[in-house]
N, C-alpha and C positions, 0 to 999 in steps of 0.2 A: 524450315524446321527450327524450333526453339531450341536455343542452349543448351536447357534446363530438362529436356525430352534427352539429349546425348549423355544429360548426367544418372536419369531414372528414367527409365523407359514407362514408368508408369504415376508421372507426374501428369495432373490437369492443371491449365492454364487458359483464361481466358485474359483478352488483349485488347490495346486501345481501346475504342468506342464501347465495344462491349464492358469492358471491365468498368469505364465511368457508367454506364445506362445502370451497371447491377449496383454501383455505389448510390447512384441517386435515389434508383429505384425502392432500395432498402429505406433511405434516409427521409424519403415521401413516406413509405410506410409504417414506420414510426412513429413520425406525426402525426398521422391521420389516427393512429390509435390511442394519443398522448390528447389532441390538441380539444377535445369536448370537455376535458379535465380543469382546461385552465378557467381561473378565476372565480370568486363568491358564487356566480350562474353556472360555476359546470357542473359535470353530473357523477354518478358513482360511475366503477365498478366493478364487478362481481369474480373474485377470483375461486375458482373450486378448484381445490389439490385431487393430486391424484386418489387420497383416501377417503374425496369426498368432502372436506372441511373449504367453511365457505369463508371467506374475508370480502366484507363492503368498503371500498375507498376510492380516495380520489385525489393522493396524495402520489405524486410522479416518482416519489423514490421509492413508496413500498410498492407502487406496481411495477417499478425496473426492478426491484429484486426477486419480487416472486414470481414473476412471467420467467417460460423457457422462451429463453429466444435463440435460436440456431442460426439464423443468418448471421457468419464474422463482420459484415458490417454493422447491422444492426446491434450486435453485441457491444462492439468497440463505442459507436452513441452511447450504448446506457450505459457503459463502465465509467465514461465520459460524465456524464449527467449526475450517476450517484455519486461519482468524485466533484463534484459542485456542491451537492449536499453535504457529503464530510467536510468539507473545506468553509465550507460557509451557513447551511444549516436550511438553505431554501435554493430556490429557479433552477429546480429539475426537473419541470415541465417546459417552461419557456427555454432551456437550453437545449433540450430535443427540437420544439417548435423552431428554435432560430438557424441549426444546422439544419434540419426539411426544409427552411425556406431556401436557405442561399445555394443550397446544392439545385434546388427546384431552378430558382429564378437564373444561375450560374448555367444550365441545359439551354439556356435559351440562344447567349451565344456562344455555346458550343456549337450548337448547329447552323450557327454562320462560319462554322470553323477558324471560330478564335480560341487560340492558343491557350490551353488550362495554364499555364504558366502566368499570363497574362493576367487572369481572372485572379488569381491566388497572390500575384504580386500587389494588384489592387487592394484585395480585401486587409492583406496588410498593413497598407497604408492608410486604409480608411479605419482600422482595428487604433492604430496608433491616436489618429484624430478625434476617432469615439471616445479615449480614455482620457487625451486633454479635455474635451470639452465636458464630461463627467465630471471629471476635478472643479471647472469654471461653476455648473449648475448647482454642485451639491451646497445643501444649505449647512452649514457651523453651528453647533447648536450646545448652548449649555443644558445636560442631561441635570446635572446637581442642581439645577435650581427649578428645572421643567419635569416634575413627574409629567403629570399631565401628556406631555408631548412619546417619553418612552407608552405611555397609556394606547394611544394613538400607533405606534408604532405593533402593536401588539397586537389591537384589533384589527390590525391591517391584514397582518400573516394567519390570525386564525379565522378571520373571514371567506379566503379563500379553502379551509378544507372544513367546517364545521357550520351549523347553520348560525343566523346574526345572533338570537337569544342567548345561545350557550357560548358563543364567542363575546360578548358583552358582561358574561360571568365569569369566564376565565381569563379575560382582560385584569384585572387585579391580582388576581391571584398569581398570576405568570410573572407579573410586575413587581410586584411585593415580596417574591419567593429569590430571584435577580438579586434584589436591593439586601434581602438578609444574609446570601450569604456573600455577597462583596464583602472584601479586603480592601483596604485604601495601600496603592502602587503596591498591588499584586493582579494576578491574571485570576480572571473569574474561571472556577473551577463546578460547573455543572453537575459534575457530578456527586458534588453536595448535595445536589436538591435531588430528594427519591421522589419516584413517583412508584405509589402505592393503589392499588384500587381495591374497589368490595362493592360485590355485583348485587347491590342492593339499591333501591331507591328509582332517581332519574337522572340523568346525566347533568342535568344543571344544580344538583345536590352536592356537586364536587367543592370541594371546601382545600385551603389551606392551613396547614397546623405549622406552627413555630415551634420545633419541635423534632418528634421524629414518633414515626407509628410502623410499630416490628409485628409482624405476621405469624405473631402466635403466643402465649401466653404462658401462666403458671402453670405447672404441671402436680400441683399438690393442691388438693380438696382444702385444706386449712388455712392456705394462705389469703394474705386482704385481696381485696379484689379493685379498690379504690385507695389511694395515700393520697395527703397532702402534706406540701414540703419537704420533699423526700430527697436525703443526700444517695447520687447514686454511683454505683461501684462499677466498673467495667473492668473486666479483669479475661485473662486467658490461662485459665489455670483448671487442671482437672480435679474435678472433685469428686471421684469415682476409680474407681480400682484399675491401674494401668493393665493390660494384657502385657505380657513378655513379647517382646521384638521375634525372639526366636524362639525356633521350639526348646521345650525344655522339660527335665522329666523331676518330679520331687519325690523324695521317697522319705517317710517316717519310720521311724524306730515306731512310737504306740502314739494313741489317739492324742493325748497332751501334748505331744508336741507339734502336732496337725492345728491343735484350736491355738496351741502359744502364735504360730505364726500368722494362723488367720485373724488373730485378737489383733497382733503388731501391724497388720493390712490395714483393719480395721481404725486401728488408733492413727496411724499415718495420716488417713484423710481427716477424721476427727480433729487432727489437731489443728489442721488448716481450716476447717469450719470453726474452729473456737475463735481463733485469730480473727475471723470476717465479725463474728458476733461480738468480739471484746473491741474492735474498732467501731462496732454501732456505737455499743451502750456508752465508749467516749464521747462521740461526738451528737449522742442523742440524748443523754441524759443530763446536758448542761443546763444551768440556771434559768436558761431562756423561758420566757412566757410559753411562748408559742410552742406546741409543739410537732416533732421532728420525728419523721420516720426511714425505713433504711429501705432500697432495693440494689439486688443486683442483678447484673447482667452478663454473666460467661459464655463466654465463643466455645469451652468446650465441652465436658458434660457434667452434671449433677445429678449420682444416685439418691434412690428412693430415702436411704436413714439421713444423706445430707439436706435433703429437701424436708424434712422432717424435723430437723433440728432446728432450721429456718424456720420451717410455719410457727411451731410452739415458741420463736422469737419474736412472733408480728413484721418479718421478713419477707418480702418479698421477691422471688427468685426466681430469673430467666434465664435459662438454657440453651445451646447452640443457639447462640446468636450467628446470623451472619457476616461474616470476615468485613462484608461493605458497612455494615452498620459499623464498627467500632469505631472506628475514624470518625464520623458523621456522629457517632453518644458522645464523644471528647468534643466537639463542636459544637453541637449544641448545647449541651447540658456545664460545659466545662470539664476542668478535672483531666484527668490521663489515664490510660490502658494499664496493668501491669501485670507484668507475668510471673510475680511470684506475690508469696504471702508475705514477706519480708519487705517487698518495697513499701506495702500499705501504711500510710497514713492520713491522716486527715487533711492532706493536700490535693494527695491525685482524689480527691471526691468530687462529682457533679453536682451539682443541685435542681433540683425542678417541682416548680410548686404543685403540679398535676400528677399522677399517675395514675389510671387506671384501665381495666380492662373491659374491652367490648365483644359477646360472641355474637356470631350471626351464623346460624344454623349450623353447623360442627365446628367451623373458623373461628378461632380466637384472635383476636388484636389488642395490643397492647398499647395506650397513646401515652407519650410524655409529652407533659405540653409547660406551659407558662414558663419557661426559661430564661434567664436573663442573656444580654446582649447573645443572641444564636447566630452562628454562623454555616449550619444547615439546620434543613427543615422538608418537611415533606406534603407533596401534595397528591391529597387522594382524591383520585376519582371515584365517582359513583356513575354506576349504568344498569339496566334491567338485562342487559345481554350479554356475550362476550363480544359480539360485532361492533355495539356502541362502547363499549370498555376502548377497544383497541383503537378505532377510530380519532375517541378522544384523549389518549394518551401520545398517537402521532400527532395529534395540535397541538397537544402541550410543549412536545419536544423541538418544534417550529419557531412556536411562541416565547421560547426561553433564549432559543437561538440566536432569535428578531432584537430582542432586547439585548440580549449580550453584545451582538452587533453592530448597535446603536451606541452603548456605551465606550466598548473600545475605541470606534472610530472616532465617535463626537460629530458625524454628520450624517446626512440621511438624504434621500433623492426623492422628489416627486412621483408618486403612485398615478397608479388607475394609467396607464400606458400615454403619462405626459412626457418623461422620459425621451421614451423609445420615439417619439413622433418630434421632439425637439433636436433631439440628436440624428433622426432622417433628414432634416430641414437642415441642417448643419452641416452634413455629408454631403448633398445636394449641393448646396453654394459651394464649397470648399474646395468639392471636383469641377465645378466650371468657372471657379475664380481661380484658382492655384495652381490644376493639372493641365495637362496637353498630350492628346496624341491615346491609344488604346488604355494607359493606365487607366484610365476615369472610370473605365468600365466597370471593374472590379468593386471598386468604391459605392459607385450607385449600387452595386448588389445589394452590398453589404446595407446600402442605406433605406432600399425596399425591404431587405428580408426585417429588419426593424420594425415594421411597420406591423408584421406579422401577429405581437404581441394585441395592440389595440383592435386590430381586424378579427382577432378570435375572441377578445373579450366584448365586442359586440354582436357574434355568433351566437356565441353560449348563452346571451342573454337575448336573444330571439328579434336582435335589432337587424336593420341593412347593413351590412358594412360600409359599402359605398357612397352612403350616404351619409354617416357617421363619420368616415374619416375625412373626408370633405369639410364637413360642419368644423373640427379638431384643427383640421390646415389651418384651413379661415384665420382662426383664433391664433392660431399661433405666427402666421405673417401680421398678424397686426402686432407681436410680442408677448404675448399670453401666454403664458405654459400650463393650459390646461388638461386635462385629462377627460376620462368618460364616466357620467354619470349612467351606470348600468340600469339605473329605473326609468328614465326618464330618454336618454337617449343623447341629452343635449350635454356641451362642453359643461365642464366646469372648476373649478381651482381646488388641486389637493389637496395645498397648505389649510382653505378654510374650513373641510370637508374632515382634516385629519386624516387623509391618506398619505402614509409614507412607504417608500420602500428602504431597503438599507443598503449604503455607498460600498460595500464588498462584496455583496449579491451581484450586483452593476457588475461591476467593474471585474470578476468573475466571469462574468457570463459573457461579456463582449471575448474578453481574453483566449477563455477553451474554445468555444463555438467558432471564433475566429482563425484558430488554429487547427481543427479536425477538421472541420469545411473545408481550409485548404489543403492538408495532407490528402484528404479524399480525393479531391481533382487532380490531386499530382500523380496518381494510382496507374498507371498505363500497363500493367499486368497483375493478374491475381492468382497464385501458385497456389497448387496444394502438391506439396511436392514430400510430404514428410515420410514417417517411417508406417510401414502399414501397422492398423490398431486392429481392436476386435470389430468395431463395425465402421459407421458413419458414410457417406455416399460422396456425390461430385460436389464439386462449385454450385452455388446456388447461380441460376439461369443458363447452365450447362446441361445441356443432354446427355446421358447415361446411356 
């Protein structure tokens, strides 16, 4: 009788063997529904919620979040996996794939009854060796004088979830979007860069603006609808009639002194709308040639006579803006926020040689564009669906990833599964020059389950494996760090091909994979011993 049965009489537990068969078990089946995903050749697919709404993808983290998955093994992989994509931004497919293998290949001498201990101390040591020899392979790369190469970097990541046409269009753009809003020795901060869309056109229509493009427009008939050179105001100030916090009851002697205080309401905002107007016609009515127009843009609201006093100004006036844009109008455009009418001057102003407005069938958009030096910007997609909308928006957010990635570290790894097949060969010698005795074992796991990656991206692309990875060895005992040419089938070299992967993805992914592989095997009982809830059943491979 278990411990744990003396403490709750109505605790499940499954033990030894059983409990690793349901850890493996899980951990193959995850795989197997991840592993047709990986690479430029894998395939969609098709998620329908419960109200029926459908999502097309092939992106390993949005389909760990939006699958129910109920088996606690299972779960713990993907919470594992999407924590690889927070942390790094890509290989949440190949981190599921690398745990199914080594638990997979890990069964085999279990049932010569060697010691899970054994196996898990290995993969340790060979985890250790995988991350030197990472260090040795990765290439040093100057990003500041190699666009080109971050270029490369970019089509790499979005070749695996978009097709090659639209990944060859979004390749600059992803790149260029990185480079604008870098800081020099500061941390690149992403979320500068919006990613906007408008479900018109084709998806290769997606363009980037230097700039910023707000999702919605003027809300007064009179106002321009196009400026050029327009200083712009951003401001958080109401300019509309406050409600009282609390209730509150008013009571008049006679009707005059009902309008005196509604006239004084009145006048209050008026005067802060004069204020915005008498700081235009300062800084627009100077000498200058050229001429100079005003917009603004308030987070908080602008009634109908204040939008009014704007139009008959040649004012142009935005309303509830969103709290993310205002940070990201100061960045791009220059100038600063201000929350009152008193701070204004002709300092905290923006400037932007563009503004105007685009509808698309009741959607208004508003572009500011031609900005000097911008330090965000926004990139919008275009798609005819919301399927292709979403699809192409998790490539973008891969692709920014890929390059930031690049930049921080300053090094990059050989693509297309040269990597993983250099670093198998490596594990291999390592444990039969270096080790002695059961350790070794663990280590070759680890250095099979590797392999994993190139064996499925010649799967997915309709090739042998076996003969494919064969062809790869070859190449790589003669000192080659080739990788696989998915069209052709034959080895061939990253660097000249422009495949890279990125040195914290790696080194990532050896790391967790290396570590939940082995907590799993260490598992020799699995409780469900908690407090009863309203529903939920046994251990999964428990009978009921």
């Amino acid at each position: 009788m278990s411990a744990i049965s003396t403490i709750s009489n109505k605790a499940e537990l499954v033990r030894k063997q059983e409990a690793l068969l349901i850890n493996i078990n899980a951990s193959i089946g995850l795989q197997n529904v991840l592993k047709t995903n990986l690479g430029p050749k894998g395939t969609l697919k098709m998620l329908v919620s419960a109200s029926g709404d459908l999502k097309l993808t092939k992106d390993g983290n949005v389909l760990l979040k939006e699958m129910q998955i109920q088996h606690p093994t299972a779960a713990l992989i993907a919470r594992n996996a999407t924590a690889q994509d927070q942390i790094t931004g890509d290989g949440t497919t190949s981190s599921v794939l690398l745990i199914g293998e080594l638990m997979k290949l890990s069964k085999r001498y279990l049932d010569e009854n060697i010691h899970p201990r054994v196996i898990a101390d290995g993969i340790e040591i060979g985890k250790r060796e995988a991350t030197k020899f990472l260090d040795e392979i990765k290439s040093k790369k100057d990003f500041e004088k190699d666009h080109e190469l971050l270029s490369c970097i970019a089509r790499s990541s979005l070749k695996t979830k978009v097709h090659h046409k639209l990944a060859d269009k979004l390749t600059p753009i992803v790149v260029d979007s990185v480079l604008t809003i870098r800081k020099p020795n500061e941390p690149i901060d992403l979320f500068m860069v919006e990613i906007m869309h408008m479900q018109h056109k084709s998806d290769t229509d997606s363009q980037l603006i230097k700039g910023l493009v707000l999702d919605h427009g003027a809300r007064h008939v009179g106002m321009p609808k196009s400026l050029k050179n327009a200083y712009i105001l951003t401001m958080n100030v109401s300019l509309e009639f406050d409600k009282a916090s609390m209730d509150a009851e008013m009571v008049w002697g006679d009707v005059e002194a009902k309008e005196k205080l509604v006239s004084g309401e009145r006048k209050f905002v008026e005067d802060k709308v004069r204020a915005i107007i008498n700081l235009k016609r300062q800084v627009c009515n100077s000498d200058d040639k050229q001429e100079k127009h005003f917009v603004v843009i308030n987070q908080k609201g602008i009634d109908p006579p204040s939008l009014d006093m704007f139009a008959k100004e040649g004012i142009l006036a935005l309303r509830r803006a969103k709290r993310r844009n205002m940070e990201r109008l100061a960045l791009a455009c220059g100038g600063s926020a201000v929350n009152s009418v008193d701070d204004m001057t002709p300092a905290v102003l923006g400037f932007a040689g563009s503004v105007h407005e685009h509808v698309l069938g009741e959607d208004k958009y508003t572009f500011i564009e031609d900005v000097k030096n911008p330090y965000s910007c926004t990139i919008l997609v275009k798609g005819p669906n919301s399927h292709t909308i979403n699809q192409v928006k998790d490539a973008v957010r891969d692709g920014l990833r890929a390059v930031k990635n690049a930049l921080e570290d300053g090094a990059i790894v050989p693509g297309a599964g040269a990597f993983e097949i250099a670093t198998s060969r490596h594990l291999h010698k390592y444990a039969m020059e270096k080790l002695t005795g059961r350790i070794k074992l663990g280590v070759q796991v680890l250095a099979d389950a590797l392999l994993v990656i190139p064996k499925t991206l010649a799967v997915n692309s309709g090739l042998d494996q076996i003969d494919t990875l064969l062809k790869l060895q070859e190449e790589h005992e003669k000192g080659h760090h080739v990788g696989l040419d998915l069209h052709s089938g034959e080895p061939m070299d990253p660097a000249v091909e422009g495949i890279w992967d990125n040195y914290r993805v790696k080194r990532q992914l050896i790391q967790s994979a290396s570590v939940i592989a082995s907590q799993l095997l260490l598992v020799d009982e699995i409780l469900k011993a908690g407090k009863s809830g309203t529903g939920g059943g046994g251990l999964p491979g428990m009978g009921q």
